[in-house]
C-alpha positions in Angstrom: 180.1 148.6 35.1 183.0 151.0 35.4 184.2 152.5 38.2 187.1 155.4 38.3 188.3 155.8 41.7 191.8 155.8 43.9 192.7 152.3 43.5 194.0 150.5 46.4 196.4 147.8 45.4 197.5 146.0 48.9 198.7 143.0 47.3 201.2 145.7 45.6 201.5 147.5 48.2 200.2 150.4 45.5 198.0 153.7 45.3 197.3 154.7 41.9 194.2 156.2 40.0 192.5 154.2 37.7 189.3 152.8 36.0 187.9 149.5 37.3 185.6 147.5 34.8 183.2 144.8 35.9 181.6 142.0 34.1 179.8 139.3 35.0 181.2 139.1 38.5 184.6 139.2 37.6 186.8 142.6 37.4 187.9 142.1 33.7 190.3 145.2 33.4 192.1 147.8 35.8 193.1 150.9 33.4 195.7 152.8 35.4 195.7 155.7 32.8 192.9 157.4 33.8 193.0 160.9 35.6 190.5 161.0 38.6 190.4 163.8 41.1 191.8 164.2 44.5 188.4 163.9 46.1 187.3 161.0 44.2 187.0 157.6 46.6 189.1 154.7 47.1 188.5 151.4 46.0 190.2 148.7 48.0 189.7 144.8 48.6 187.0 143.9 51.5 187.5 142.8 54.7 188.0 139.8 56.0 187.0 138.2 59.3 189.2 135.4 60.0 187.5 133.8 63.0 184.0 134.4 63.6 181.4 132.6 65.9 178.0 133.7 63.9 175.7 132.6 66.8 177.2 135.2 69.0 176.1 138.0 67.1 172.4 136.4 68.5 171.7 136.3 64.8 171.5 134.4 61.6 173.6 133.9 59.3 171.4 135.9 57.0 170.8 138.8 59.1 174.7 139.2 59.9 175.5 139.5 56.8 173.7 142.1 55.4 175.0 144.3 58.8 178.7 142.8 58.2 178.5 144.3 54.2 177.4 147.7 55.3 181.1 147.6 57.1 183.2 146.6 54.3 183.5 142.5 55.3 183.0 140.9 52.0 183.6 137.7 54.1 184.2 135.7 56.8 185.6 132.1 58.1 182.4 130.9 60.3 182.8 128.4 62.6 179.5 127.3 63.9 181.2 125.4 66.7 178.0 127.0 69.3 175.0 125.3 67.3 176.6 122.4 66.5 176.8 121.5 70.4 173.7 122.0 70.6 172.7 120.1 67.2 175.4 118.5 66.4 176.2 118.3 62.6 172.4 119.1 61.8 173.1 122.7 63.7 176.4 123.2 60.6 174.1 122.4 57.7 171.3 125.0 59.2 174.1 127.2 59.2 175.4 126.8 55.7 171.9 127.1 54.2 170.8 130.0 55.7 174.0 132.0 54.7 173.4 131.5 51.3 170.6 134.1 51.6 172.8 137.0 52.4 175.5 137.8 49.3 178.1 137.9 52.3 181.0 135.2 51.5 180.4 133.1 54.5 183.0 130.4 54.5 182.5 127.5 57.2 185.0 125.4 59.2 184.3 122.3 60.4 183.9 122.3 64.7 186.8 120.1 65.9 185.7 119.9 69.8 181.8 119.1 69.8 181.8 118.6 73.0 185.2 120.6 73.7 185.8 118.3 76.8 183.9 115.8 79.1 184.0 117.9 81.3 180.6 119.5 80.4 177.2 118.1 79.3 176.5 119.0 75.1 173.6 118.6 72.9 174.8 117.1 69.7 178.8 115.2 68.9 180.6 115.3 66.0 183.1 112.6 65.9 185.9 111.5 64.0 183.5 110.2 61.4 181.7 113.4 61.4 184.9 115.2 60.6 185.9 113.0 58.2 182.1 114.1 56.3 182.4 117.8 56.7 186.1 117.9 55.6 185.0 116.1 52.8 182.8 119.0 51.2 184.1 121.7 49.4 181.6 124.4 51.3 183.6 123.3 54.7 187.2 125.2 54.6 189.0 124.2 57.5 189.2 122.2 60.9 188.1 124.9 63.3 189.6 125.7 66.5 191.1 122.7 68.3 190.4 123.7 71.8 191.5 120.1 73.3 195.2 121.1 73.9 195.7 118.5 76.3 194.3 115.7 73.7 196.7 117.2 71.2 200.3 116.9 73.4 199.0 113.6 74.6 197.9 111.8 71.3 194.5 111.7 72.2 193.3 109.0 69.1 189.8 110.8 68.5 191.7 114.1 68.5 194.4 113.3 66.2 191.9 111.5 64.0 190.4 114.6 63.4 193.9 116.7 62.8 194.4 113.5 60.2 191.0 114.0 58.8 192.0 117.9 57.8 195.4 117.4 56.7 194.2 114.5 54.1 192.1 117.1 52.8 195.0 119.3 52.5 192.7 122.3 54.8 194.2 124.3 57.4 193.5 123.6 61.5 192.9 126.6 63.4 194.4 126.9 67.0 192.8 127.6 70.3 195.7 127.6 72.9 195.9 129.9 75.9 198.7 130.8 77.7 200.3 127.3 75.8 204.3 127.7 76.0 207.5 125.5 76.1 207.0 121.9 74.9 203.2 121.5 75.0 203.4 124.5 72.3 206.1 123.2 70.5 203.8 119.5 70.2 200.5 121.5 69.6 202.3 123.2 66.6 204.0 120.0 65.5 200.8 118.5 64.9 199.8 120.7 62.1 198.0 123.7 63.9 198.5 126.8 62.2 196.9 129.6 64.0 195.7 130.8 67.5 193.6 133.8 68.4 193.9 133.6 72.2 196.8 135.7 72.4 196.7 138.1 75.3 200.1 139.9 75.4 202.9 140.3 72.7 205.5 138.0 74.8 202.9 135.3 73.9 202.0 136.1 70.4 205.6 136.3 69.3 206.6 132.7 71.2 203.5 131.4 69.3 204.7 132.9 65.8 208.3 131.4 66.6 206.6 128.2 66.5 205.3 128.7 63.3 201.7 130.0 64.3 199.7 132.6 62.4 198.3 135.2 65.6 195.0 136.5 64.7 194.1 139.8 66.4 190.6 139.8 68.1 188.3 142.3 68.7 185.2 140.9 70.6 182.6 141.9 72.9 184.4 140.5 75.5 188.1 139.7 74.8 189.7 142.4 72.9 193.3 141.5 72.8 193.8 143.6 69.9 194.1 146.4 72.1 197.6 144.5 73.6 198.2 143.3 70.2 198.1 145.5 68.0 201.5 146.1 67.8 202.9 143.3 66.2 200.9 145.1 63.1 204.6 147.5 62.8 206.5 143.7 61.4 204.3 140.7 61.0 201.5 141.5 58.7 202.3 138.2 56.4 201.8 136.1 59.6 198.4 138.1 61.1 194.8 138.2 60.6 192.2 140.0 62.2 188.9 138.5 63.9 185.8 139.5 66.0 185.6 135.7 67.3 182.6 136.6 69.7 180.7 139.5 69.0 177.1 140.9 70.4 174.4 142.8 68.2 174.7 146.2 69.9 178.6 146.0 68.8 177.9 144.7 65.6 175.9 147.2 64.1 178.6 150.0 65.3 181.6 148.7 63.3 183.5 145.3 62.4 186.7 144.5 60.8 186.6 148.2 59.6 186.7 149.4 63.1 190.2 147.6 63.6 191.9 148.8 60.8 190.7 152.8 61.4 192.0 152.3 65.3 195.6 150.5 63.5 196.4 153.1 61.0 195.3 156.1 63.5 197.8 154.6 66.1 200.6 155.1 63.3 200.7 151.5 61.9 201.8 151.1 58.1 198.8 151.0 56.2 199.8 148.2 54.1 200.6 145.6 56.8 197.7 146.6 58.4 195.3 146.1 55.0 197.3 142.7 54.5 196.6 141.3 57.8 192.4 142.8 57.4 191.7 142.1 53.1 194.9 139.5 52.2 196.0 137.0 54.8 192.9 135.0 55.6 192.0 135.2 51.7 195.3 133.2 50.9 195.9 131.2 54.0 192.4 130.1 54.3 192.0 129.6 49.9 189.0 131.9 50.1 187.0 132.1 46.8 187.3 136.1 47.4 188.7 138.8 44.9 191.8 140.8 45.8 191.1 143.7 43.8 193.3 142.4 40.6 192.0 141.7 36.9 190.6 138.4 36.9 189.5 138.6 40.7 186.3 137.9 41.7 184.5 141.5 42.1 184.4 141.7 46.0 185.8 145.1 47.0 184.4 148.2 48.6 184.3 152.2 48.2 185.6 154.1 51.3 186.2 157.4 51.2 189.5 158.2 52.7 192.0 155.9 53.9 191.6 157.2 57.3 188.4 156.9 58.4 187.1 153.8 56.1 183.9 155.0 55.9 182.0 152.4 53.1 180.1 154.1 51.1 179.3 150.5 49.3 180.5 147.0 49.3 180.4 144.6 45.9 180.2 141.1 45.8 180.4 139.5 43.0 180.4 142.8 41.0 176.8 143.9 43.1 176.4 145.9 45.2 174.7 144.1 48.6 172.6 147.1 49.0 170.7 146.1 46.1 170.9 142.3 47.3 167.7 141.5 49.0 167.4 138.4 51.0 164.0 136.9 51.1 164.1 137.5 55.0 162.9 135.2 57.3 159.5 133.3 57.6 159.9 130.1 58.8 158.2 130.0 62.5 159.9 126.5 63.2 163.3 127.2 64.7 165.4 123.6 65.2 166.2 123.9 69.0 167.5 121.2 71.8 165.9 122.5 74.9 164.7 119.3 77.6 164.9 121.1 80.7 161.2 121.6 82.6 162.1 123.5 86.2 164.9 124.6 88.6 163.9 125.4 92.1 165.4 127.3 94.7 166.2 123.5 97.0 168.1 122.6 94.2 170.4 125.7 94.1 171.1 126.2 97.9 175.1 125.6 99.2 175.5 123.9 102.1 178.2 124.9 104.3 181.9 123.6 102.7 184.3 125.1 105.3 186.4 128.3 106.6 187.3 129.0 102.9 186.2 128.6 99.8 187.3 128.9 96.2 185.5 131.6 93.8 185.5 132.6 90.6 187.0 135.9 89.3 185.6 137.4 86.2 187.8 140.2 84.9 186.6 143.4 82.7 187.3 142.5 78.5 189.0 139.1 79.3 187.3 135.4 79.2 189.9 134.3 81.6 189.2 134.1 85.3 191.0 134.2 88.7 190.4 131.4 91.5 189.9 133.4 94.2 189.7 132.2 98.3 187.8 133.7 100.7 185.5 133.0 103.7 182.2 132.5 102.8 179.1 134.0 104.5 176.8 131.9 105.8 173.2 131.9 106.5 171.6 133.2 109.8 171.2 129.4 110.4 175.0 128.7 109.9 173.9 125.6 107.5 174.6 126.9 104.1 176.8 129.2 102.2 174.9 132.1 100.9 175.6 135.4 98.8 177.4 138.8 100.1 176.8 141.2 98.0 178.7 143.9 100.0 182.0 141.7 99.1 181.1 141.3 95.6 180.0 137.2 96.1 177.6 136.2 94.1 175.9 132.9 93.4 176.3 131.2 89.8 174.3 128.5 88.7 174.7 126.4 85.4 171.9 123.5 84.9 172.0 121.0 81.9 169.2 122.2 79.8 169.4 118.7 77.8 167.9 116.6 80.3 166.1 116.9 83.8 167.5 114.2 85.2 170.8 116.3 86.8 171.1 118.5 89.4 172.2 122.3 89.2 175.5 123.1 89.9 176.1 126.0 92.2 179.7 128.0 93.0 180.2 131.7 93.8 181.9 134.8 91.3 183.1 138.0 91.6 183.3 140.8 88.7 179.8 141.1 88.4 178.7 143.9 91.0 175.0 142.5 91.3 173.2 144.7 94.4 169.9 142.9 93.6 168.0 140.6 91.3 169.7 138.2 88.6 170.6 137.9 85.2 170.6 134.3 83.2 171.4 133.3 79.6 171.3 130.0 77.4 174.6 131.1 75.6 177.4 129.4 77.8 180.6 128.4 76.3 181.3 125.6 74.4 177.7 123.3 75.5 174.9 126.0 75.8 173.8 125.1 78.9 171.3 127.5 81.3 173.5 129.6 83.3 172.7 132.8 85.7 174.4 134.5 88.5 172.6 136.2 91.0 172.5 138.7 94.6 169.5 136.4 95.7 168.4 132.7 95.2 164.7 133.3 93.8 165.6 135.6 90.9 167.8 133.1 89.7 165.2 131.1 89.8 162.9 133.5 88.2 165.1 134.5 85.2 166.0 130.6 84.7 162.3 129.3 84.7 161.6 131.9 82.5 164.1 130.9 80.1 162.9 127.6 80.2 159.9 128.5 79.6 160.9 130.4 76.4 163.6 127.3 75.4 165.7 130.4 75.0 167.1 133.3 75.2 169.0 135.7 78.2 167.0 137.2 81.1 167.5 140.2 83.6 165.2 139.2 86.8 165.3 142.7 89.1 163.5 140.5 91.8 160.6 141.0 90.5 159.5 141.1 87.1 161.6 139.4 84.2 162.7 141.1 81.1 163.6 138.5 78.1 165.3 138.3 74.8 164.1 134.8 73.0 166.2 133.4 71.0 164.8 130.4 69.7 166.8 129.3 67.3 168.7 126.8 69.1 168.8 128.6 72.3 171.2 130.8 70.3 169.8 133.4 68.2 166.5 135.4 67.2 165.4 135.0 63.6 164.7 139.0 64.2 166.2 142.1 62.4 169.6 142.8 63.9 168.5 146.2 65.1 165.2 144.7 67.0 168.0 142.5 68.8 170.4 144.7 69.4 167.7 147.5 70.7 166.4 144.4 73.1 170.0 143.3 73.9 170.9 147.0 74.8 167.4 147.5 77.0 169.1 144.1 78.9 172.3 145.4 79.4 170.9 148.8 80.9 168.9 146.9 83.4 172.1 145.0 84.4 173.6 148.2 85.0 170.9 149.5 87.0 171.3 146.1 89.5 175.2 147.6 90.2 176.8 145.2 87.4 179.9 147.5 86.8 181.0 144.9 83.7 180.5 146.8 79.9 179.7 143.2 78.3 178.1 141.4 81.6 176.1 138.3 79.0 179.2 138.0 76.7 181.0 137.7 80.1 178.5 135.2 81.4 178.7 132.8 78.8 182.5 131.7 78.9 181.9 131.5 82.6 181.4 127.4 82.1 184.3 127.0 79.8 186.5 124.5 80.8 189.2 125.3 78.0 190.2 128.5 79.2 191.8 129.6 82.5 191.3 129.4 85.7 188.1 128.6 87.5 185.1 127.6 85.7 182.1 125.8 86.5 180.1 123.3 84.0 176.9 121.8 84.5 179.1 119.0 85.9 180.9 120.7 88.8 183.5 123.5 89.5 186.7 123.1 87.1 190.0 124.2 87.5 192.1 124.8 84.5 195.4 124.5 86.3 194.6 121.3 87.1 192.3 120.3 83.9 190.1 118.8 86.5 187.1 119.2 89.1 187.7 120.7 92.0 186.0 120.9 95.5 184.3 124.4 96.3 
């Protein structure tokens, strides 16, 4: 196969027309004396998603791949860090063998924090031993994210047994460290962590690539720092990368990677730092087996039209194009799941009174970080318990351990959400997958958890009456469905949200880091409220 086109040459930094020949995967020749016309389209390397949480998409492995190739990602570094809490190592080998049905270069990292913390009841553990495994095969390609910051600067054993693990493998350790400064950083660093997408402003990016960090710029459903970001793209592109991290159906199957790179260059950055930090970086800091568009290379590269508007008018792996790769799709009606959890009632959810203040959570618009807000509660006609004002924006949130019946819910208040009625619940919740919901009223959280649980699965919208559902019963996580079912389902959700008065844009993808310990300020686990600030629990 020959192909003449505008060939892109980033690792060059290079535009020049040419023929591209193909053989047996591999391009075997790039003849740069060959005329092509102006109009003709550009060949370039594929993009590269340097941090991505596959599960988030609600999808499989499969499934996001073929939508990921139809926007120019040839591949991505997975870290299947959600399923394995739920599944523990078991939930990383589903993982792995259902990506090899899509031709999409799905490259896995091994989940350093299963659980993240103690602070929050998980499914499955992967210890030290576990690591050791996992970094032992040649399908795993790094130690994922090491969220346990703390563990790190205080030479936790089991933590740095697993930093010890990756460097005897000689594979790089991802980062997970925000807001981390002065000599915790300078520790966390020390120990052999190389990269960090939690970045929210430039002053923090650059005192993280001072210490020696790599910054990968995220675009997610709901953190999208790479708006703030972005403009370290004008004299870092050797030390950035650019990720989705967390990213819903509906958004997948508008853009990925590609979408990034059109918003960098039309903001005026150079086009080759911003093609090194999308197709180059992750290839050669994470020793990706992925072509770079040079003679020899493995034949992964796409056709875009202009190098404006990216527009892929076909991605190749391997030398095919994935159009013409067809997966056999899936059949298989027995979905490995960890789902205990038989009934929640509205007793079990009900606050009694805790004082003339009390803390609450503050979800923000496009951020995973929260406030800890303190106000004075409303109380029922009764004066006995704490109970939701919806005028003021306090809502009830409820997490329960879906592993076991044996614990109680816990129960806390948020605002950010806008609910004037009804409830919305979801089984994705940051890091453990627990069943979480927040709610203008006490019986539709109720309603949309119990239906859940009834489904082992899946998020809810309950508008006091009925309850509208998306099963996902593949671990709680994700539908074995066609992405655009999901995302048309997910979308049908969302729009029901909106019509209770939820003013968010991403209201699940908000929901589920809601019970994440690991990132600032006020969370709350299926073990109590947490405060960040103090990496403990904390009274209401």
């Amino acid at each position: 196969m020959t192909i003449k086109a505008h060939i892109i040459d980033v690792l060059n930094r290079r535009r020049y027309d040419g023929a591209l020949t193909v053989e047996d995967g591999r391009i075997v020749s790039i003849d740069g004396n060959v005329e092509v016309s102006d109009d003709a389209p550009c060949v370039m390397p594929g993009f590269v998603d340097a941090h991505v949480h596959i599960e988030s998409s609600m999808l499989l492995p499969e499934e996001f791949g073929r939508v990921a190739l139809e926007h120019g990602t040839v591949a991505a570094v997975c870290d299947p860090h959600e399923i394995a809490n739920v599944l523990g190592e078991a939930g990383v080998d589903y993982m792995i063998e259902n990506s090899r049905r899509t031709p999409m270069k799905l490259c896995f990292a091994a989940p350093s924090c299963v659980p993240s913390t103690g602070f929050e009841t998980a499914g499955g553990e992967i210890g030290v031993d576990g690591i050791e495994r996992l970094m032992g095969r040649e399908d795993i390609y790094a130690l994922a994210e090491m969220m346990n910051s703390v563990g790190v600067v205080n030479d936790n054993p089991e933590v740095m047994g697993k930093i010890e693990a990756a460097k005897r493998m000689g594979k790089p350790i991802d980062g997970h460290a925000p807001l981390l400064t002065g000599d915790w950083l300078k520790k966390y660093t020390a120990a052999g962590i190389t990269t960090d997408h939690e970045c929210t402003s430039i002053e923090e990016a650059e005192d993280k690539l001072a210490h020696g960090m790599k910054i990968l710029l995220r675009s997610g459903s709901a953190a999208n720092d790479f708006i703030n970001l972005k403009g370290l793209l004008a004299d870092h592109p050797e030390r950035l990368m650019f990720c989705a991290d967390d990213k819903h159906p509906d958004d997948l199957l508008k853009g990925h990677i590609n979408e990034m790179v059109r918003q960098a260059v039309v903001c005026g950055y150079p086009l080759w730092n911003v093609l090194w930090a999308a197709c180059v970086e992750p290839v050669r800091h994470y020793r990706l087996p992925v072509g770079l568009l040079q003679e020899g290379d493995a034949a992964d590269f796409i056709v875009v039209d202009n190098m404006v508007d990216f527009n892929v008018k076909e991605t190749y792996v391997d030398g095919r194009p994935s159009h013409a790769i067809h997966t056999s799709g899936a059949v298989d009606g027995s979905w490995p799941n960890n789902f205990e959890r038989t009934s929640v009632t509205e007793e079990e959810i009900r606050v009694k009174r805790v004082g003339v203040e009390m803390k609450v959570i503050g979800a923000k618009e496009s951020s995973i970080i929260t406030e800890c807000q303190v106000v004075k509660p409303r109380l029922s006609d009764d004066g006995e318990c704490v109970v939701q004002d919806v005028e003021r924006d306090l809502l009830k949130i409820v997490v329960v351990n879906r592993y076991s019946d044996e614990t109680v819910p816990q129960t806390a208040f948020i605002s950010g959400f806008g609910l004037k009625r009804g409830a919305i619940a979801s089984t994705i919740a940051h890091d453990c997958h627990n069943l979480i919901a927040v709610g203008a009223d006490d019986r539709s959280i109720v309603k949309a958890m119990t239906r859940l649980i009834e489904e082992k699965g899946g998020i809810a919208v309950c508008d006091g009456e009925g309850v509208d559902v998306l099963p996902l019963p593949v671990a709680g996580l994700m539908s074995p469905e066609p992405a655009e079912e999901v995302a048309a389902a997910y979308e049908r959700l969302n729009r029901k949200t909106r019509e209770l008065g939820c003013r968010l844009s991403a209201p699940f993808m908000t929901l589920s880091f809601m019970a994440l310990p690991v990132i600032p300020h006020l969370k709350l686990t299926d073990k109590g409220l947490f405060d960040f600030s103090k990496f403990g629990f904390v009274e209401m």
